[in-house]
N, C-alpha and C positions, 0 to 999 in steps of 0.2 A: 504494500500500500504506500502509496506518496505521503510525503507532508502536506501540508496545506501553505501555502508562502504569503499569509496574512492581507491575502487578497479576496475581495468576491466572486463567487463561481461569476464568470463571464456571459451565462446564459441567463442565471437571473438575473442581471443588473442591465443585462438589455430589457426584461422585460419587466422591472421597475421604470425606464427609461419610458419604455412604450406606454404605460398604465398613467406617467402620469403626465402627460400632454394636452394641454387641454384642448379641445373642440373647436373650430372656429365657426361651425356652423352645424345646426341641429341634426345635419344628416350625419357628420361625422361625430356629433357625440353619440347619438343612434351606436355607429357601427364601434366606438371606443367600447360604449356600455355592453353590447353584445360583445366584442371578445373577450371581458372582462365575464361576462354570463359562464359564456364556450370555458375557459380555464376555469373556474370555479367547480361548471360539471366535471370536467375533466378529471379534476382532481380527487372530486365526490367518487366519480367510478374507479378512480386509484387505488382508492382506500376503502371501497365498498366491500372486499370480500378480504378477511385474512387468507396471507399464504398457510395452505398445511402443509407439511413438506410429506408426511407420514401417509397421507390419504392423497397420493396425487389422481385429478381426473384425467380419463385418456382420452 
């Protein structure tokens, strides 16, 4: 396993970057707030089912 080199993962800090932009017009705050929806779900289906390592399904 690596160190960590007291930096932020590069993936999340783009997408701090993106999240916090603001709108300049209704249509793109629309689509801000739906990707902000989309990764939210995303994340719920992440974590919606513990791994069992013992019961794998086939």
């Amino acid at each position: 396993m690596t160190k960590a080199k007291g930096t932020a993962d590069k993936n999340l800090s783009n997408v701090v970057e993106t999240l916090e932009t603001e709108a300049v017009n209704s249509h793109q705050a629309q689509q801000l707030q739906q990707d902000k929806n989309d990764r939210r779900h995303q994340d719920a289906l992440n974590h919606d089912q513990p791994t069992d390592l013992e019961h794998q399904r086939s």
